[in-house]
C-alpha beads as a LAMMPS data file, in Angstrom:
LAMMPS data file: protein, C-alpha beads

364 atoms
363 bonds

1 atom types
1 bond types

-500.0 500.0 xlo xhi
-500.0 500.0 ylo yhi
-500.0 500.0 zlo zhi

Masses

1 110.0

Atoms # bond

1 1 1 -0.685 42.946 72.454
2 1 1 2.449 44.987 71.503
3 1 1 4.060 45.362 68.413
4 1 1 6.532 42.533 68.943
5 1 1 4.028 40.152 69.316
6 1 1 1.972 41.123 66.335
7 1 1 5.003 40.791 64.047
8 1 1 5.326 37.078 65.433
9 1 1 2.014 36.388 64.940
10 1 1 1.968 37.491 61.013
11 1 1 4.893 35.540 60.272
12 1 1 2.995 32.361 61.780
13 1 1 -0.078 33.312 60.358
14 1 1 1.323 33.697 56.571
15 1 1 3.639 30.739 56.541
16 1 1 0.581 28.483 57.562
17 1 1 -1.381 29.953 54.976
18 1 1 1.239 29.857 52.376
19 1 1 1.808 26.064 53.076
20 1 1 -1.920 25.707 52.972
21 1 1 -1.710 27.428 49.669
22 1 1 0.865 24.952 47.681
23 1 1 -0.659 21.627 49.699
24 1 1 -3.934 22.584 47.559
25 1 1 -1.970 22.339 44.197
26 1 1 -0.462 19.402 42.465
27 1 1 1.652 18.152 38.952
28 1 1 -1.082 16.365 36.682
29 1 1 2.223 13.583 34.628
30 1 1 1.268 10.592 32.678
31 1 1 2.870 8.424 29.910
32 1 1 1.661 8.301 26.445
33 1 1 1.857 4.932 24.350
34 1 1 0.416 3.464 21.021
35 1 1 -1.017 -0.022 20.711
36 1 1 1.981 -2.237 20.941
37 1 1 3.245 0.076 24.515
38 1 1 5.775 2.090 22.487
39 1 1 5.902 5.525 23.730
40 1 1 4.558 8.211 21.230
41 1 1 6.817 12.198 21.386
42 1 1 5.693 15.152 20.566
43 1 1 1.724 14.384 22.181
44 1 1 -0.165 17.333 22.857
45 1 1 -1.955 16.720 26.673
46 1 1 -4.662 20.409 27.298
47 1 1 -6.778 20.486 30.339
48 1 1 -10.196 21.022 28.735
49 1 1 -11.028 24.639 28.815
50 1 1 -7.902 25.866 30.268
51 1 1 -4.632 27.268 29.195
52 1 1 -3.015 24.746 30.968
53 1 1 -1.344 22.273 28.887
54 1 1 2.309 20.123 27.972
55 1 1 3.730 17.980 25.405
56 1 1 5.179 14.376 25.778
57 1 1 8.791 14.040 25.390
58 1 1 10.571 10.596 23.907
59 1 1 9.936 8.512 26.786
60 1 1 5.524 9.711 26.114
61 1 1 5.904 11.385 29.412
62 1 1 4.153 14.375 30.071
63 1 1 3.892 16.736 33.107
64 1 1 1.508 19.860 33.639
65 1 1 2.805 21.427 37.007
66 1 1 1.190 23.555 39.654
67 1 1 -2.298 22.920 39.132
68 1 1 -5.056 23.285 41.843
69 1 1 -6.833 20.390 43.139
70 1 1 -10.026 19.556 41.630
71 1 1 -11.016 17.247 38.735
72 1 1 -10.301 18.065 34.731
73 1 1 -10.774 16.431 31.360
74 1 1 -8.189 16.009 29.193
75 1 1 -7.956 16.474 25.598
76 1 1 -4.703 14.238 24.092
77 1 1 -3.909 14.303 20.123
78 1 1 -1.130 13.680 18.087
79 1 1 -0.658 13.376 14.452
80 1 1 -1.527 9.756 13.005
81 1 1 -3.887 8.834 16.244
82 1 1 -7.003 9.293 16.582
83 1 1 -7.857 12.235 19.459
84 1 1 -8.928 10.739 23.072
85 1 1 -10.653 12.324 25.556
86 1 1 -10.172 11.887 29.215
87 1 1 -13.116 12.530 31.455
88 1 1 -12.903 13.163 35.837
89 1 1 -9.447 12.934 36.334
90 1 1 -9.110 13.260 39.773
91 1 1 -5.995 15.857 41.280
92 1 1 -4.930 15.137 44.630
93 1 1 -1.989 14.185 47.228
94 1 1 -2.499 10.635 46.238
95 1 1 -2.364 11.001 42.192
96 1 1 -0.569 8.722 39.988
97 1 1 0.901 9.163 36.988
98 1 1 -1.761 8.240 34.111
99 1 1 -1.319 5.481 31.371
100 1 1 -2.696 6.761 28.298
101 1 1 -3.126 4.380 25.018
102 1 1 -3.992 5.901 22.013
103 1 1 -5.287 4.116 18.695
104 1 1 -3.799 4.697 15.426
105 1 1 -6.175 6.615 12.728
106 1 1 -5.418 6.914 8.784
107 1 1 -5.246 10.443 7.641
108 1 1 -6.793 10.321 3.833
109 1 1 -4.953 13.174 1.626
110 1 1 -6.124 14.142 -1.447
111 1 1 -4.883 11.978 -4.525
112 1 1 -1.708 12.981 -6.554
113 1 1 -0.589 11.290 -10.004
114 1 1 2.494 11.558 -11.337
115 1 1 2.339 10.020 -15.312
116 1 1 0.496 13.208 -16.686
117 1 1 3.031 15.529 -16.155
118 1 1 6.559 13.471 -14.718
119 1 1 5.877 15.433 -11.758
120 1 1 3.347 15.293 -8.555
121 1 1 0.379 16.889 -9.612
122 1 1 -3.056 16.834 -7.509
123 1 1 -5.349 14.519 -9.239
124 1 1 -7.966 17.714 -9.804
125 1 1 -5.198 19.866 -11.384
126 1 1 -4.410 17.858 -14.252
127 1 1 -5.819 18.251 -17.678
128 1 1 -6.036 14.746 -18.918
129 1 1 -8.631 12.456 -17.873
130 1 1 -7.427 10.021 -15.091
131 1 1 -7.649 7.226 -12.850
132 1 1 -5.789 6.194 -9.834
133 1 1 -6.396 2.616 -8.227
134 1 1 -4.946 2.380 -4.559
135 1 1 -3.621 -0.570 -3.091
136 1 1 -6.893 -1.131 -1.196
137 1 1 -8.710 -1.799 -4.363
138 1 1 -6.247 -4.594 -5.147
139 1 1 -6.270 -6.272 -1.713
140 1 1 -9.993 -6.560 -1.695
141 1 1 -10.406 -8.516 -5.001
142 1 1 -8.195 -11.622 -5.212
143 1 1 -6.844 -10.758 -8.455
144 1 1 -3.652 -13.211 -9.972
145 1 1 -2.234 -10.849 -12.310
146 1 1 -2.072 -6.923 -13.146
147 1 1 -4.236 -7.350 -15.907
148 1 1 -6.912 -8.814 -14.006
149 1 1 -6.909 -5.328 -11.886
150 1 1 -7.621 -3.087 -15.179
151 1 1 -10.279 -4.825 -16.343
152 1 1 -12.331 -2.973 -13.598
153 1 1 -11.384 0.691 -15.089
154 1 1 -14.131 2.598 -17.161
155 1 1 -12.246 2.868 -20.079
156 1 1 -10.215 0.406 -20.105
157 1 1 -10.038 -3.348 -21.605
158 1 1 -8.104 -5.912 -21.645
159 1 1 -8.051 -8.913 -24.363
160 1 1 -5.742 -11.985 -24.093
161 1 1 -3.064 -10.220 -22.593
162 1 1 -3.093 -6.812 -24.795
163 1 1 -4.336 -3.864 -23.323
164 1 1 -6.643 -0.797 -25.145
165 1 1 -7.542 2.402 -23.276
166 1 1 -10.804 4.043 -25.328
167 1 1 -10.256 1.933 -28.429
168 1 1 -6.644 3.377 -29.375
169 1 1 -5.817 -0.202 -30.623
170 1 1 -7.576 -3.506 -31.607
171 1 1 -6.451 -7.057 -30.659
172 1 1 -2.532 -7.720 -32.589
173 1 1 -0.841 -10.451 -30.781
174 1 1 3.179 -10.361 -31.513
175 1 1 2.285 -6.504 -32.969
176 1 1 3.404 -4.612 -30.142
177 1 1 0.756 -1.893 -28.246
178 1 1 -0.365 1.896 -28.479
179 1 1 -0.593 1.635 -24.817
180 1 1 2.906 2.327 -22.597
181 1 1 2.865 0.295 -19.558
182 1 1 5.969 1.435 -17.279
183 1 1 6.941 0.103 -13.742
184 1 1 7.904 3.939 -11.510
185 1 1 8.166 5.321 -15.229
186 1 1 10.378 2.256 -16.860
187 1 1 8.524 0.708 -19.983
188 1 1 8.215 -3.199 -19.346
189 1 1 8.085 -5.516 -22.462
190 1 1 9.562 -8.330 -24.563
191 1 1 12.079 -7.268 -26.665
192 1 1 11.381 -9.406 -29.907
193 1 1 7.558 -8.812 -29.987
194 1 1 6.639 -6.073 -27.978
195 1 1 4.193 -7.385 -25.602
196 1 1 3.284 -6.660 -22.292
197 1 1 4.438 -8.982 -19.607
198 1 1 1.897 -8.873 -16.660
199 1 1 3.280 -11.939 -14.737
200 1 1 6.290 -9.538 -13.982
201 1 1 4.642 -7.347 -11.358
202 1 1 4.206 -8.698 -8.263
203 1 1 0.987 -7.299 -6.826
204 1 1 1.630 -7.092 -3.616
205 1 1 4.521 -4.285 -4.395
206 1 1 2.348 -1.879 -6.427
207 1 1 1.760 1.315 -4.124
208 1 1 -0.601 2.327 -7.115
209 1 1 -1.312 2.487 -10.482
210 1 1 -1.979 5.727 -12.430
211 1 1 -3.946 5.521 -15.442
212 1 1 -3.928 8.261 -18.693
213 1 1 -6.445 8.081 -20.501
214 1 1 -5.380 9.860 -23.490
215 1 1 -2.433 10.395 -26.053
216 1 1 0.694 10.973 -24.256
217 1 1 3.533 10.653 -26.671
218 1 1 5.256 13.750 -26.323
219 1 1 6.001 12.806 -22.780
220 1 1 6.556 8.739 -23.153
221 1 1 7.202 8.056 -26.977
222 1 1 4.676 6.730 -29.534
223 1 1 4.134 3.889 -28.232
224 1 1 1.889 5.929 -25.224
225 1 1 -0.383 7.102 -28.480
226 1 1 -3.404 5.471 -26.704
227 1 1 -2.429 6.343 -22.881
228 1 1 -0.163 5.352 -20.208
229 1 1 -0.452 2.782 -17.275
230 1 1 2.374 3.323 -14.703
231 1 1 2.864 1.065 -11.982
232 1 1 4.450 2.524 -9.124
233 1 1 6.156 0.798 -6.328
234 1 1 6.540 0.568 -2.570
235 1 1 9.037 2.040 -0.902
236 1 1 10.341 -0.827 1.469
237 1 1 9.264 -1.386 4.768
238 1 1 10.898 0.256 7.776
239 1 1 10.636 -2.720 9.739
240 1 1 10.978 -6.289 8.444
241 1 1 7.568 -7.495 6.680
242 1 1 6.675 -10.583 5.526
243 1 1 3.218 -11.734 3.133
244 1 1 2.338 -15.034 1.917
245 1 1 -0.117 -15.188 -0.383
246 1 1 -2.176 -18.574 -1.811
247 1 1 -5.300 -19.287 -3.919
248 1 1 -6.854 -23.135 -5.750
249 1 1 -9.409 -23.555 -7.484
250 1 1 -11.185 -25.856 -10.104
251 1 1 -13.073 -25.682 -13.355
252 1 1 -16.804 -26.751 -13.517
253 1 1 -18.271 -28.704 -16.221
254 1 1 -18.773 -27.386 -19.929
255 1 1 -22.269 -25.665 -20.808
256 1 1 -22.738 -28.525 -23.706
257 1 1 -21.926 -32.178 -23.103
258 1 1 -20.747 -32.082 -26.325
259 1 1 -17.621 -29.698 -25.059
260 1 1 -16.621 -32.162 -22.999
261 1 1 -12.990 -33.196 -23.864
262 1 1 -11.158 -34.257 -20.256
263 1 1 -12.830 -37.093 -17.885
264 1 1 -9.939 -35.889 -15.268
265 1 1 -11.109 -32.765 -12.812
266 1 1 -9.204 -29.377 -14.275
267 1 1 -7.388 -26.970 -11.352
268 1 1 -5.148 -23.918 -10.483
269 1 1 -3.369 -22.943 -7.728
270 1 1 -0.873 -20.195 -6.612
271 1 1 1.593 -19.427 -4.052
272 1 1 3.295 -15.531 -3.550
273 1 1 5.876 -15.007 -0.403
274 1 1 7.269 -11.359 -0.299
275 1 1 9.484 -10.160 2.396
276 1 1 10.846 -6.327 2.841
277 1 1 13.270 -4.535 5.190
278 1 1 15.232 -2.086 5.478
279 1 1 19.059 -1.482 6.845
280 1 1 19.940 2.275 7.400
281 1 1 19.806 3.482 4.336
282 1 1 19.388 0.381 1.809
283 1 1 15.915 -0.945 2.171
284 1 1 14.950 -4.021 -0.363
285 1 1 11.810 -5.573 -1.233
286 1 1 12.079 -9.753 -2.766
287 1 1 9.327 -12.421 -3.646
288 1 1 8.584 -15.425 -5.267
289 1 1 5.863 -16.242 -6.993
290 1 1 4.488 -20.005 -8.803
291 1 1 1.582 -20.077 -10.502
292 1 1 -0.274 -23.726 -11.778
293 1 1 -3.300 -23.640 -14.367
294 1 1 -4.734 -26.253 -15.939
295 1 1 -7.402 -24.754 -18.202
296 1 1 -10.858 -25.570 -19.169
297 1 1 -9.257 -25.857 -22.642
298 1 1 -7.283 -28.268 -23.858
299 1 1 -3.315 -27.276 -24.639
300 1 1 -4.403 -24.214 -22.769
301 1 1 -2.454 -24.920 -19.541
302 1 1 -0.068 -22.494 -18.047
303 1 1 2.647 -23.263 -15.064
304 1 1 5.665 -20.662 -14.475
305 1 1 7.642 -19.349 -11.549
306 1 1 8.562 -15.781 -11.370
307 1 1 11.096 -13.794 -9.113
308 1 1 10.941 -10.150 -7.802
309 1 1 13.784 -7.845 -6.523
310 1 1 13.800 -3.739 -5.414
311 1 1 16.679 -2.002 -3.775
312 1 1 16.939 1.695 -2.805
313 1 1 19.488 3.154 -1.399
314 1 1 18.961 6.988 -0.031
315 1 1 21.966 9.073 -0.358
316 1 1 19.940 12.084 1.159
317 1 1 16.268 13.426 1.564
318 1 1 16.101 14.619 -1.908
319 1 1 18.890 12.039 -3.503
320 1 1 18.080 7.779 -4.100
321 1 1 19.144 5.051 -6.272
322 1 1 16.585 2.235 -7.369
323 1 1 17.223 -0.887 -8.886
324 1 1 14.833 -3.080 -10.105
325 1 1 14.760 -6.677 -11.363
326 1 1 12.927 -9.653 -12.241
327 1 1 12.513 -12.671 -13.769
328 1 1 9.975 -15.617 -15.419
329 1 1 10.519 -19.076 -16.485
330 1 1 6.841 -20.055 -18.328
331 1 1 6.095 -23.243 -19.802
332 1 1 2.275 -23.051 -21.712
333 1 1 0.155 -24.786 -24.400
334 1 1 -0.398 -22.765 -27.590
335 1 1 -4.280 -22.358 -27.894
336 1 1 -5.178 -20.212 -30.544
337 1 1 -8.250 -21.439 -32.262
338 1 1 -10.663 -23.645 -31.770
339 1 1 -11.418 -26.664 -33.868
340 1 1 -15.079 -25.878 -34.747
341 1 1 -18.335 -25.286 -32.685
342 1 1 -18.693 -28.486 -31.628
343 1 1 -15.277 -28.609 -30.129
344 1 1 -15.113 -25.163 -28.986
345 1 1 -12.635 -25.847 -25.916
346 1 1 -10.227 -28.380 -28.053
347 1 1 -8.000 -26.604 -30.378
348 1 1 -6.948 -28.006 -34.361
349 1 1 -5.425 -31.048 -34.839
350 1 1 -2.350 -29.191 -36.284
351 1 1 -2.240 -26.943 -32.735
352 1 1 -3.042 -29.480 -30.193
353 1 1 0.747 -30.988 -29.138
354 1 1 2.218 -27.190 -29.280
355 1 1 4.110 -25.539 -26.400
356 1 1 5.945 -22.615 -25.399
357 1 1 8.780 -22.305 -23.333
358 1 1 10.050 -18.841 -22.058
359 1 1 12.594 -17.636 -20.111
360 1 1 12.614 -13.728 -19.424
361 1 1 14.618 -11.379 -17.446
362 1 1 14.054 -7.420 -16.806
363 1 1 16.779 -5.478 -15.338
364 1 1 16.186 -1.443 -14.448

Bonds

1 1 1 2
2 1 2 3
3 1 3 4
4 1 4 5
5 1 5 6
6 1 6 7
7 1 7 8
8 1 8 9
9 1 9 10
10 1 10 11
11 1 11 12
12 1 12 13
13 1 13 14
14 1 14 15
15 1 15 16
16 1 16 17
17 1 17 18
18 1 18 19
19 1 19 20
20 1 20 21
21 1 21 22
22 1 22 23
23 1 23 24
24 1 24 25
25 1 25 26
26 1 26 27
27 1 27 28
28 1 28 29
29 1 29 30
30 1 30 31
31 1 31 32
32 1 32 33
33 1 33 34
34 1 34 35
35 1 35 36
36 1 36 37
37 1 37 38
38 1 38 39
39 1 39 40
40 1 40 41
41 1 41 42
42 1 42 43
43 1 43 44
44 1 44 45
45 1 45 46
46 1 46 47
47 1 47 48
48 1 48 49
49 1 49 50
50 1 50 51
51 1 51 52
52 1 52 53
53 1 53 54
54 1 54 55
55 1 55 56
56 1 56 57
57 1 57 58
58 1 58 59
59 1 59 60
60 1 60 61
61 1 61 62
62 1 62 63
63 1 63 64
64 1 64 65
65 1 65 66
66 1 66 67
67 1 67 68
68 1 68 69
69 1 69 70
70 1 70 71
71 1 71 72
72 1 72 73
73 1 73 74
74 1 74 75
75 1 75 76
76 1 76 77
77 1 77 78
78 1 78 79
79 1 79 80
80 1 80 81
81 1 81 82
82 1 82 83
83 1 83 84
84 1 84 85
85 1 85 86
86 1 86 87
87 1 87 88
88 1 88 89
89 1 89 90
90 1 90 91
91 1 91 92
92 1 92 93
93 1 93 94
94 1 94 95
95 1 95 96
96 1 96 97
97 1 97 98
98 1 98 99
99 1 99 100
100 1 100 101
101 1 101 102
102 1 102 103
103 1 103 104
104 1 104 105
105 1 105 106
106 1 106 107
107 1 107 108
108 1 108 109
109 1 109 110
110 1 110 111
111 1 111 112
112 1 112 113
113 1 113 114
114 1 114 115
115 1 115 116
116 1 116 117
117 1 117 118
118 1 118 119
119 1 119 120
120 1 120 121
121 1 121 122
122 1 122 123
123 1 123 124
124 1 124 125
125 1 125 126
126 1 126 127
127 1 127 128
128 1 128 129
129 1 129 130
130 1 130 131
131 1 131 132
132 1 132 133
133 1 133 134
134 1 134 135
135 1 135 136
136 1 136 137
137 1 137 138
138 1 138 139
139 1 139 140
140 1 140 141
141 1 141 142
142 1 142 143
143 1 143 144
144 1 144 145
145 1 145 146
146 1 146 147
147 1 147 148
148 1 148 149
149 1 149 150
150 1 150 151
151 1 151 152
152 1 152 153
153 1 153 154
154 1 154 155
155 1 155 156
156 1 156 157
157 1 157 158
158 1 158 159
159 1 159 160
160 1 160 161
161 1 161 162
162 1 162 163
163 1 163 164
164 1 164 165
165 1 165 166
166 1 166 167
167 1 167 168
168 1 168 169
169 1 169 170
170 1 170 171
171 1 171 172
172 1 172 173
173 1 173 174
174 1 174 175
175 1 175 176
176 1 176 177
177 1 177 178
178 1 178 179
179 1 179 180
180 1 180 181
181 1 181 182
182 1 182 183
183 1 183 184
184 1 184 185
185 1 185 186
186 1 186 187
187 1 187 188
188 1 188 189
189 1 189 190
190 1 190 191
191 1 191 192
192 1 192 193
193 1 193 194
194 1 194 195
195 1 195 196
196 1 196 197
197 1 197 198
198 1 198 199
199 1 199 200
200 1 200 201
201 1 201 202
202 1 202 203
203 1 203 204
204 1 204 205
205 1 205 206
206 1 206 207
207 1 207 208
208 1 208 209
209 1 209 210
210 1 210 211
211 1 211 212
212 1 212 213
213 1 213 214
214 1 214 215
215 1 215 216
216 1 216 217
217 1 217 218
218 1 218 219
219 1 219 220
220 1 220 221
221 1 221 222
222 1 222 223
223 1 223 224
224 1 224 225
225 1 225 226
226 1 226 227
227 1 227 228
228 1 228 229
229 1 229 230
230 1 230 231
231 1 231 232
232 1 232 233
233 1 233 234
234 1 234 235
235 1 235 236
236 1 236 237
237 1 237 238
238 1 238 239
239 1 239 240
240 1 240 241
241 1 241 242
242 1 242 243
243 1 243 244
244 1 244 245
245 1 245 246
246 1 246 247
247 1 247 248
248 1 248 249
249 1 249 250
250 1 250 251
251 1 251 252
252 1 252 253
253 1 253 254
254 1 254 255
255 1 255 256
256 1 256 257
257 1 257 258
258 1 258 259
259 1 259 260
260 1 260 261
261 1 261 262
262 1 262 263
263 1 263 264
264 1 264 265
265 1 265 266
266 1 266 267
267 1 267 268
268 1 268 269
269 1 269 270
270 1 270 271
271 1 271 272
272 1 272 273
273 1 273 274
274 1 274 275
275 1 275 276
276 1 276 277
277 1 277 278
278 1 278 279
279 1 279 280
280 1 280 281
281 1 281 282
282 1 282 283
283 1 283 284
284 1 284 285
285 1 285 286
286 1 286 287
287 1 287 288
288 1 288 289
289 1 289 290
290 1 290 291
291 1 291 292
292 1 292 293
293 1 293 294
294 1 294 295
295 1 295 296
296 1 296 297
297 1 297 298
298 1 298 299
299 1 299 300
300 1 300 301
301 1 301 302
302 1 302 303
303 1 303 304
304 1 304 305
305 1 305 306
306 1 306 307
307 1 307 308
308 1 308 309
309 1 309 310
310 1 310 311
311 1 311 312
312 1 312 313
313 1 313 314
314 1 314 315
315 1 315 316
316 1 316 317
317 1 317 318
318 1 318 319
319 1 319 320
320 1 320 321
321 1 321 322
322 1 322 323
323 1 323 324
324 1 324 325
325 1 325 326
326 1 326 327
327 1 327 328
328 1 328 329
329 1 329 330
330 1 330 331
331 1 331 332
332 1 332 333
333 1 333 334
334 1 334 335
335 1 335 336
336 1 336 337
337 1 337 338
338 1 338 339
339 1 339 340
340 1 340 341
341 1 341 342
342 1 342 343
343 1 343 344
344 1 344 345
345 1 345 346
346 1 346 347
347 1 347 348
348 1 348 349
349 1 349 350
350 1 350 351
351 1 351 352
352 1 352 353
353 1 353 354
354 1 354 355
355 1 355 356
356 1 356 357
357 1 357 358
358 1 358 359
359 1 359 360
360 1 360 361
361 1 361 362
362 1 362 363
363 1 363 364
């Protein structure tokens, strides 16, 4: 064979093994969605102990190019999902871009409070002792009122309304309290008496509630002598949200026949709708709230309706502007004292026909 003829015969002989070469390689693409289809960025896709790897763009597709035939496993994570694994994906001329669904996982950080020192502080840094309740505490319990929610804190009690951390103060109705109690840092209470107003917080807005147990005066004023409970709020929702929230019950006989002052069958009931959104920059939070209560006690009953508004507007990342109001319109017996101990749920004869009617507003 002469020269010319072996230079022929190369050429053929590497451009059939070149084009044998790439036909043996492929691109391994997919898309990348959550649970509800919407396509998740930024997904890290790695062929299982390789090199070889790509990251989804906004549309969740990926595309790892030039890879031999064969089978692989694939390793997919992202931040806020919980890592999937992908066994015997197959490589060949007839692949198909993959669907990939991944499920949604809760990353738990470590707790921060913000009441000890007006700042974020981690939980273990601080100096004072603490508590933090989380939102999943709340919505596990069917609790009515804020109040309810502290009386399950070590250290903590709660009697007819007035609140005591580590017995800084006894019982003083109309006396005020040695314990602040702020909504995102704001002291709430009546301004002729001093007293806390529970029915004021919705509960279904509370992100958390931070609890000092200790004098903190020099930060919040004397009235934080015996600690500080700060409420702090949701931010609103980024898309629109909506909860409605009921409970009824009734009231069983008296332990003692004798206690028996009402043939009729005593209830309470409550209904709670809360809707947030939010519109660029302005998000907003709103609910309504009626609460109906009979009592096992005679001029004891309590019905009122109570309103709930948040705005925040974000200027910036580091810049916002909160407003926060609220109102309650109460109408409620006046039990104080009962008659003697064989009335114990009827009150004095002098007591039994009072009522209180309130109207109260909060603006911060």
């Amino acid at each position: 064979m002469n020269k010319k003829y072996k230079n022929i015969f190369c050429i053929i002989l590497f451009a059939v093994f070149q084009n044998f070469l790439f036909a043996q390689s492929g691109d391994l693409s997919g898309y990348i969605f959550d649970k509800d289809n919407n396509p998740l960025n930024g997904a890290n896709v790695i062929i299982a102990g390789t090199n070889f790897g790509a990251a989804s763009n906004s549309e969740g597709y990926f595309e790892i190019r030039n890879i031999p035939f064969g089978n692989y496993n694939l390793e997919i994570s992202v931040i806020g999902f919980r890592k999937e694994k992908i066994i015997n994906v197959l490589l060949n001329e007839n692949f198909k871009p993959l669907k990939i669904t991944l499920q949604q996982e809760i990353i738990e950080t470590g707790q921060v409070i913000v009441s000890a020192g007006k700042y974020e502080q981690k939980i273990t840094d601080i100096t004072v002792s603490s508590a933090v309740i989380g939102p999943e505490i709340i919505s596990k319990k069917n609790f009515t009122a804020l109040d309810e929610v502290l009386r399950y804190v070590p250290g903590v009690s709660v009697a007819l309304e007035q609140v005591s951390i580590r017995g800084s103060s006894g019982y003083s109705k109309g006396a005020g309290t040695r314990v602040l109690v702020a909504v995102d840092g704001i002291p709430i209470y009546t301004g002729e008496t001093g007293e806390i107003v529970w029915e004021l917080i919705p509960l279904t807005d509370i992100e958390r509630i931070e609890i000092i147990k200790g004098p903190a005066s020099s930060l919040y004023g004397s009235t934080a002598i015996g600690g500080v409970i700060n409420i702090i709020s949701k931010k609103a929702a980024q898309e629109p949200v909506t909860y409605l929230k009921t409970f009824a019950g009734f009231y069983g006989d008296p332990s003692y026949d004798e206690w028996k002052w009402n043939k009729s069958q005593r209830t309470f009931y409550g209904l709670e709708a809360v809707h947030s959104n939010r519109n660029g920059d302005l998000g907003y939070t709103f609910s309504i709230n009626k609460n109906d209560n009979d009592s096992y006690r005679e001029n004891d009953f309590n019905k009122r309706v109570s309103g709930y508004l948040k705005l925040d507007y974000d200027f910036d990342s580091e810049k916002s502007l909160t407003l926060i109001g609220n109102f309650l319109e109460m109408n409620r017996g006046n039990f104080l004292y009962w008659k003697d101990s064989r009335n114990a749920l009827v009150p004095k004869d002098g007591d039994r026909d009072q009522t209180v009617k309130s109207s109260r507003q909060f603006v911060s």
